[in-house]
Every structure is written in C-alpha cells, then in structure tokens.
Legacy VTK file of the C-alpha trace (Angstrom):
# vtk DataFile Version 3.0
C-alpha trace
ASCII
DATASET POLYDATA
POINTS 135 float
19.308 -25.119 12.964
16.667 -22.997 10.824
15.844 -19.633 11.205
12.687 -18.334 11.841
11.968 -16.123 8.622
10.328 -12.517 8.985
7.314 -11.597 6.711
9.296 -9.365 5.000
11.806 -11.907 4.404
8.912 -14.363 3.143
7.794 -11.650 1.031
10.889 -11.402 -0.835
11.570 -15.252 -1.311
8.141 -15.702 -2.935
8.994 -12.748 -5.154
12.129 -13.485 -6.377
10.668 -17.029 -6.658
8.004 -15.902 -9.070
10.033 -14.296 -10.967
12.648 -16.634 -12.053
15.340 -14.429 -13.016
17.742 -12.345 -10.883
16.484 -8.727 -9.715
18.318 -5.728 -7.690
17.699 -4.449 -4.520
15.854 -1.520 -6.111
13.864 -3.385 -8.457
12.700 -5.912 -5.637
11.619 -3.171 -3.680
9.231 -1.352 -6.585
7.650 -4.565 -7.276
6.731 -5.007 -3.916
5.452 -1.516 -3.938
3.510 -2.634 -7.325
1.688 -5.734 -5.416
0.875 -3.080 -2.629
3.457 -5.023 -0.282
5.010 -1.893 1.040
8.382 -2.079 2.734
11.185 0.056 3.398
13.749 0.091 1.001
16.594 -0.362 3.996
14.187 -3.819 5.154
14.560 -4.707 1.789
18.157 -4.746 2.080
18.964 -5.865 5.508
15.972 -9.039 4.595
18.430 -9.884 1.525
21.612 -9.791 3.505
19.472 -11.952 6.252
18.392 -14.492 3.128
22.492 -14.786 1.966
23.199 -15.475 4.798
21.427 -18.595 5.032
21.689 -19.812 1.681
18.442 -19.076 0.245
19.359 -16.040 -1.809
22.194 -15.641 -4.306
23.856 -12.321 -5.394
25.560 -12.006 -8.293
27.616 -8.748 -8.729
27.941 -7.497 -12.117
31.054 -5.092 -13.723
29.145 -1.845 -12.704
29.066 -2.663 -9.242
25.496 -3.445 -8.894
24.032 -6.525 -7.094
21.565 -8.802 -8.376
19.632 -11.158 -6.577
17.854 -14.721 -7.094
16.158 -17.648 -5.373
18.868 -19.969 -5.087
18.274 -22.894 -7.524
21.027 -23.310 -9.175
24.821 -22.057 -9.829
24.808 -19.467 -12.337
27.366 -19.108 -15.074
27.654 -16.000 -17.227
29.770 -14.056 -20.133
29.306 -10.529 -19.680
30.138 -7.759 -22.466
32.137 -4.771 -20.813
30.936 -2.195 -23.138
27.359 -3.024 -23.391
26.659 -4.617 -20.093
24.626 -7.683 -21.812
25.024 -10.550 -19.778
24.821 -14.304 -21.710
24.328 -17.453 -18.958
26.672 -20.223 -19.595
24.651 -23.763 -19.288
27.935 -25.646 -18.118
29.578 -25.767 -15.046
33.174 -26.220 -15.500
33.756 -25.917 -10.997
31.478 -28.144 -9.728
33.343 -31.206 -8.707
36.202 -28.222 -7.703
33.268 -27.133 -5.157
32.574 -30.729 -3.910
36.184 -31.181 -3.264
36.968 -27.465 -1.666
33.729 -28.538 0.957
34.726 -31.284 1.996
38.828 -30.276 2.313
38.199 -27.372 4.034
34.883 -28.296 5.859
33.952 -25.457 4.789
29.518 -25.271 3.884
29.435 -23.867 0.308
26.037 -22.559 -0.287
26.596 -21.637 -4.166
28.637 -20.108 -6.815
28.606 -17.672 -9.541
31.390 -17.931 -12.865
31.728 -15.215 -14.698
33.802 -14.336 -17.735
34.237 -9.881 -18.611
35.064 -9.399 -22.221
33.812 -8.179 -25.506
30.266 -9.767 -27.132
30.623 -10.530 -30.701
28.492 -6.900 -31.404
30.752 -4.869 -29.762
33.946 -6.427 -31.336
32.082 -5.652 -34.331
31.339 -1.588 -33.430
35.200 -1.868 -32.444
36.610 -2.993 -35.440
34.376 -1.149 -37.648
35.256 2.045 -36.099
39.175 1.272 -36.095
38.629 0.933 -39.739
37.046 4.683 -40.334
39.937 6.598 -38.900
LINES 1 136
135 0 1 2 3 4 5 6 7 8 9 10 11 12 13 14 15 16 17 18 19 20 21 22 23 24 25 26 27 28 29 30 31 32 33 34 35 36 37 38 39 40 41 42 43 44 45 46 47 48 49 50 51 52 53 54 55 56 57 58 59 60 61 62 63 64 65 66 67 68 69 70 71 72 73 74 75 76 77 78 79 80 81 82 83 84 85 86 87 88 89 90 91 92 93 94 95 96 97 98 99 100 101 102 103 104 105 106 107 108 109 110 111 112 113 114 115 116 117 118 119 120 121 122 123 124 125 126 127 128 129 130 131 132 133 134
C-alpha cells in the first residue's frame, strides 16, 4: 500500500535527493528556507519521521547524538573518530547477506542499515601520542 506524500514531505525528498549526502534536521530546514520553501521547523521533523517510516529516508545517528538524514540509496558504512567527529564511509558491506537472511527468518521488512565503527582516526592517535610524549 503507498502513502500519499504531503508537499512538505515531497519537498524534503527532492532536497535531500539533490544533495547527495546526508543532512540534519536543522540543516534541511535552512536550505529550504534558502530556496524560499518555508516550513516549520517541527513539519520538518514530523515529514522526516513520516519519510522513515516508509523507507524512503535513512537516519544515521552519529556519537554526539545528532541525526543525519539521506535519500535512501544505499546502506551506509562508516568509521567515525571520537575526538574529532570526522566521519570516513566504508565502501564494503560486511552484513548484507546477514540482512537477507534476518528478512526472510524473521519476516521481518528491512528497509536499510547503517555500520558504524567509534574509534580513533590516524590524526588523532597522532595528537595522542605526541602529547603522551611531552609530559
């Protein structure tokens, strides 16, 4: 069954399909406001929960507890740095066939998933172990 799809639902989609890369809440709603496509910042919100909920948005949550949001094209894989915050997309998926089999056992309609690894970048372990080494 497909949902209808409000304007400012549409709005968003072709956004976040322009773009190409993932975007928060916040940052969805001042580009809208930049292509004079004024809408609440709340809509904005409850039109993203309304898109993840049919599969046609993904959210990715990153370490400082913001959300990010893309078209849904394909699973994302990242390593993300804890100290910095940069965020480096893995091209492999090591869970894919785990997904095909987890559908189908528990009948259960996966729409996507996100990977992600929280450590150190090789610049921070740098900073780290140059500053262990000036006490």
């Amino acid at each position: 069954m497909k949902t209808r799809r409000t304007r400012s639902q549409e709005k968003i989609l072709t956004l976040l399909n322009a773009q190409g890369r993932s975007l928060s809440a916040q940052d969805i709603y001042i580009k809208l406001r930049e292509q004079n496509q004024s809408m609440g910042l709340a809509t904005v919100y409850r039109s993203l929960d309304s898109l993840k909920l049919e599969g046609l948005v993904q959210v990715r949550t990153l370490a400082t507890g913001e959300s990010l949001y893309s078209s849904r094209q394909q699973d994302k894989h990242h390593l993300t740095c804890l100290q910095c915050g940069a965020s480096i997309p893995i091209g492999e998926c090591p869970v894919h066939d785990l997904e095909h089999r987890l559908q189908d056992k528990h009948q259960f309609k996966i729409f996507y998933h996100t990977l992600e690894f929280f450590g150190l970048c090789e610049a921070c372990m740098d900073n780290n172990n140059s500053d262990s080494a000036h006490p």
